[in-house]
C-alpha positions in Angstrom: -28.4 65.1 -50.0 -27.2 62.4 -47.9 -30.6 60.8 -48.1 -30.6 61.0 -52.0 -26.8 59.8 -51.7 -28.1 56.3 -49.9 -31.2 55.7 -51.4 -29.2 56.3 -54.9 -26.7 53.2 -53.6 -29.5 50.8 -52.0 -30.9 51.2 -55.6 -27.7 49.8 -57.5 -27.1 47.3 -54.9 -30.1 46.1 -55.3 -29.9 45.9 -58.9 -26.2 44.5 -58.8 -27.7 42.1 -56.8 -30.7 40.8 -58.7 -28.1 40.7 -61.9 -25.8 38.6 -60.0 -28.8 36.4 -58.8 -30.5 36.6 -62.2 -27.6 35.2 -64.5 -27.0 32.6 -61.0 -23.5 33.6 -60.7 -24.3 33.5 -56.9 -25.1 30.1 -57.3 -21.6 29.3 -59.4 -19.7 30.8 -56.3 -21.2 29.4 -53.9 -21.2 25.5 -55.8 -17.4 26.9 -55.8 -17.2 27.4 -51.9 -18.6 24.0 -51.6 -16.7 22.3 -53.9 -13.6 23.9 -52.3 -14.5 22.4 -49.0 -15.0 19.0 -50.4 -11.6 18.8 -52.0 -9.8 19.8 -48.5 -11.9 16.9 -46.8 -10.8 14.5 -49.0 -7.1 15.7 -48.7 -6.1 16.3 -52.6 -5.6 19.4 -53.6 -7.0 20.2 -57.2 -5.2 21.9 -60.2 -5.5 25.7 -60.3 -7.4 25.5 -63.6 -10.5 23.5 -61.7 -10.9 26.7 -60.1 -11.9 28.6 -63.7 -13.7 25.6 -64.9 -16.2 24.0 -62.6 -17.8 27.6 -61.8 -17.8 28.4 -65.4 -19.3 24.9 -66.4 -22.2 25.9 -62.8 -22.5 29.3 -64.9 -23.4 27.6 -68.4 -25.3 24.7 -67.1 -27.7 27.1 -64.8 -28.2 29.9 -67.7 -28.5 26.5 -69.9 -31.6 25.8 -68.1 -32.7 29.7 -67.8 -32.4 30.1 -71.8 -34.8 26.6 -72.0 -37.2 27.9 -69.8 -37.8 30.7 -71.7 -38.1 28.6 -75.0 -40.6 26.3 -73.4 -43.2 29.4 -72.3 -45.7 31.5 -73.3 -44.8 35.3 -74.0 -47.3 35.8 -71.4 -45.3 34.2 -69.1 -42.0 35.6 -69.4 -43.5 39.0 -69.2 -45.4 38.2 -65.8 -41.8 36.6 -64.3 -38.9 39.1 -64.2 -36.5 36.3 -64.0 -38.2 35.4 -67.3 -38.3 38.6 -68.7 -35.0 39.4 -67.9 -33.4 36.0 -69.8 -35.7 36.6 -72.9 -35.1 40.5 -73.2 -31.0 39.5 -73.0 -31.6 35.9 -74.7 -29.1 36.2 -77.8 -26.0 37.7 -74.9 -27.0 35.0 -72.7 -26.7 32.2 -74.7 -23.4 33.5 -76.4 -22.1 33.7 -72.7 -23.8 29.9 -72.0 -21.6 28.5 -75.4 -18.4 30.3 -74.3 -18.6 29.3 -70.4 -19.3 25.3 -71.4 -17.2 25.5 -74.6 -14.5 27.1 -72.4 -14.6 24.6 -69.4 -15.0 21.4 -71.6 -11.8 22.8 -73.6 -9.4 23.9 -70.4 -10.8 20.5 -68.8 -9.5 18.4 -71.7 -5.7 20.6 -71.9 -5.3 20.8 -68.1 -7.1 17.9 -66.4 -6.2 14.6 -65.4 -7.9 11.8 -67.5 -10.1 10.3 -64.1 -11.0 14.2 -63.6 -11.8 13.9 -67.4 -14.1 11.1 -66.9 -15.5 11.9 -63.4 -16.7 15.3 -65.2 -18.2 13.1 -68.6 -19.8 10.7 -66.1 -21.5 14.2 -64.4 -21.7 16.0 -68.0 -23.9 12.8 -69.5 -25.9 13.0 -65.8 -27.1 16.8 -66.6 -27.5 16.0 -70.4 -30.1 13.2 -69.3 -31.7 15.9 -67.0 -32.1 18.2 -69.7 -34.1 15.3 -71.7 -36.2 14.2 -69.0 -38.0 17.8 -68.2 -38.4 18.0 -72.5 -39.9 14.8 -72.1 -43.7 15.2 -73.2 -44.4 12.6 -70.6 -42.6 14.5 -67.6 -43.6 18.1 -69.0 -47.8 16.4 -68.4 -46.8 15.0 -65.4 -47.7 16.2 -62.1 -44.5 14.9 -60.8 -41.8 17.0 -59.3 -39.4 15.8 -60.5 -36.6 19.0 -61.6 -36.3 19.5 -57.8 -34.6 15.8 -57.5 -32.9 15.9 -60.0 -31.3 19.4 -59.7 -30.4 18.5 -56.5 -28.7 15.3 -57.3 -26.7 16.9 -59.9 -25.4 19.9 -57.8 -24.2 17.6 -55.0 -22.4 15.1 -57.5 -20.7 18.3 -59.0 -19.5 20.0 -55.7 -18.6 16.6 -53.9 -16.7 15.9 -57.5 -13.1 14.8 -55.8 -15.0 12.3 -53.6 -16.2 10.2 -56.9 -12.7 10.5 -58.9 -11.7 6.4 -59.5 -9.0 7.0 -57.4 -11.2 8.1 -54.3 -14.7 6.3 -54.9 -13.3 2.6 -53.6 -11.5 4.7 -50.0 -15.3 6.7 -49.6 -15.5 6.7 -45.7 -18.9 7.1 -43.6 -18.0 10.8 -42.4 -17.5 11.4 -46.5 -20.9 10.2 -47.2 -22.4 11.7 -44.0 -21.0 15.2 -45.5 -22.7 14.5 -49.1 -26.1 13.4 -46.9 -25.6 16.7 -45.2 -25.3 18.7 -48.0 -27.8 16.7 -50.4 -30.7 17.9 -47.4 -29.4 21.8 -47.3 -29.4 21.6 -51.0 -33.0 20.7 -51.0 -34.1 22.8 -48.5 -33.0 25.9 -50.4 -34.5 24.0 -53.2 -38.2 23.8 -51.3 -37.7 27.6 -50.1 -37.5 28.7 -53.3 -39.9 26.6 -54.7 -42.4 28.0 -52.6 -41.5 31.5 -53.2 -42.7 30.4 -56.7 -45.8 28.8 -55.8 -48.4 31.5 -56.7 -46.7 31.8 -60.8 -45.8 27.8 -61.0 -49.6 27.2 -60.3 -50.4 30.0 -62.7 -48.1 27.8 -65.1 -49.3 24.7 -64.5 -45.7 23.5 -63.6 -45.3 20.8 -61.6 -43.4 21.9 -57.9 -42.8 20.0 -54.8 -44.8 22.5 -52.6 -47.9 22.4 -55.6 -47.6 19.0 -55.8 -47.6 17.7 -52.1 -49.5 21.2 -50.8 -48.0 23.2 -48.3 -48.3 21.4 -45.2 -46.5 18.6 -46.6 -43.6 20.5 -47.7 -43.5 22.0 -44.4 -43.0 18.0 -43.3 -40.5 17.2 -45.9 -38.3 20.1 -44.8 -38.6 19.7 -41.2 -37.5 15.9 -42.1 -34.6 17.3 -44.0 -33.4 19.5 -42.1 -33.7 17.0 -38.6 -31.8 14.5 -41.0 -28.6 16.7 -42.2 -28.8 18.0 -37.9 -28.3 14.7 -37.3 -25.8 13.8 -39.9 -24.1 17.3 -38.0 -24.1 14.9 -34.3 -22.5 11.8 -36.1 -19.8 14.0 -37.6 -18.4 15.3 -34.4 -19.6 12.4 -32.6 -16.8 10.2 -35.1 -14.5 12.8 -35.8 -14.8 16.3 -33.7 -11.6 16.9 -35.1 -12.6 17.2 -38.6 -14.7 20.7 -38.4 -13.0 23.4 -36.4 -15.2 26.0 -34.8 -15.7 28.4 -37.8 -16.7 25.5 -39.6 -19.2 23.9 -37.1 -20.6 27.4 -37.3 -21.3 27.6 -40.9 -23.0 23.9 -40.6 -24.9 25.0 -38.0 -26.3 28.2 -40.0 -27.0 26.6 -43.2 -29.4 24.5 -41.2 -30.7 27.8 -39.3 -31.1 30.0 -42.2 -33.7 28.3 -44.4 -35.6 27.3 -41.4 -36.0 31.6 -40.8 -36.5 32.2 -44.4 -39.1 29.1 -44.4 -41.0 31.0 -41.1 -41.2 34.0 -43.0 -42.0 32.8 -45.8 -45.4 31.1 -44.7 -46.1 34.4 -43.1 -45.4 36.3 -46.7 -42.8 38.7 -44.9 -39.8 38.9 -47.6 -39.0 39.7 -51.1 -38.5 36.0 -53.7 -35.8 37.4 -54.9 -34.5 38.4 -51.6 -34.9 35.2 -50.2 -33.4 33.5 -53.7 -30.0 35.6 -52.5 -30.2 34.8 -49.0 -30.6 31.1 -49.7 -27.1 31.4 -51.7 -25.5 32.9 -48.5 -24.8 29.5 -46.4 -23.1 27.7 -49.7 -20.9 30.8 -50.0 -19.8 30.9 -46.5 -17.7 27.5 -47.4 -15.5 29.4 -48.8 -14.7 30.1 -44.8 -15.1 26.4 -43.6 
């Protein structure tokens, strides 16, 4: 009975969990967590609504891209990726829940938000709507290039360090502030490389263009040993300039969300865990800023 009881609960977690990592509403939290942390370093505190808003506008933007990735492929292809299948067999909810979350933020931005947040969030807005065109591009979507992994990174880091670019902060930008967005611009990329290469086997299959496809493995494996050494060492000048400025618990977090994709990057090359495991584990360090 007890046995039944468990396995009965590991089942829905695990299905709770996919859901939540499916529809990226672990990535909306932690972008949220991050963003959070940003807005304490640079010691203005934001309106109540931002909190509703920028994880709804993560939500929309992330599905955005979900729901165009299933327009863009074969029905052979959605049907071999259950991320895929999952967005196409719940397209017409998911993107009357895309509409509401970006209609909603863009209208509670407008009524509650200060006109430089107003333009600071156009400035990002027009960023993503150029990143939308450039993968639609016929000439990027034959290229060999990766280049959705840049630009997907770029465009989360602008939207989580969003208080350091406001007009009113962009001309006072410090070197610990830009050492934080180095730091955060190499985790962001490592998680972007791990899960890259969980995908490697059904990109190829696909014929779309990833990092790890592109440059091969071995190459990756250099890139993210460089990024992770660099946002390490952007770690040292932090505390080395102001040791004040992370408390323990903080230094902690830092710390693991350099550990972390370095163990799910091991295992990884040895095949030992689930993609969508490591897709939920890779969320974990952004959502432990909620504790920094």
């Amino acid at each position: 009975m007890i046995k039944t009881i468990v396995t009965y609960c590991t089942i829905k977690v695990k299905s709770l969990l996919l859901l939540v990592s499916y529809l990226s509403i672990d990535v909306a939290l932690g972008a949220l967590a991050v963003g959070i942390f940003f807005w304490k370093i640079s010691q203005d505190a934001p309106p109540y609504t931002w909190y509703f808003i920028f994880p709804l506008a993560v939500y929309g933007v992330y599905n955005l891209d979900h729901w165009l990735d299933i327009q863009s492929n074969s029905k052979l292809q959605i049907e071999l990726n259950p991320r895929r299948n999952f967005h196409s067999k719940h397209a017409v909810i998911l993107l009357i829940s895309i509409v509401t979350s970006l209609s909603g933020s863009i209208l509670l931005g407008f009524i509650f938000l200060s006109l430089e947040m107003i333009l600071t969030g156009f400035a990002i807005g027009t960023i993503v709507i150029f990143h939308f065109m450039l993968l639609n591009l016929k000439y990027f979507k034959n290229s060999n290039y990766p280049v959705k992994e840049i630009t997907v990174c770029f465009i989360y880091c602008l939207g989580t360090t969003f208080p350091l670019f406001l007009p009113s902060n962009i001309q006072h930008l410090s070197i610990i502030e830009c050492l934080l967005f180095i730091f955060l611009f190499c985790i962001v990329w490592n998680n972007l490389l791990i899960n890259a290469i969980s995908d490697m086997e059904e990109d190829k299959a696909e014929g779309f263009p990833s990092m790890p496809l592109h440059f091969g493995f071995k190459k990756t494996k250099t890139i993210f040993s460089l990024s992770t050494f660099s946002a390490a060492l952007c770690l040292l000048f932090l505390l080395f300039l102001d040791f004040a400025l992370l408390d323990f618990r903080a230094i902690l977090i830092f710390a693991f969300s350099l550990l972390l994709p370095s163990i799910l990057f091991a295992l990884l090359s040895r095949k030992v865990l689930n993609k969508d495991l490591v897709r939920i584990l890779g969320e974990l360090p952004f959502i432990l800023f909620f504790f920094a």
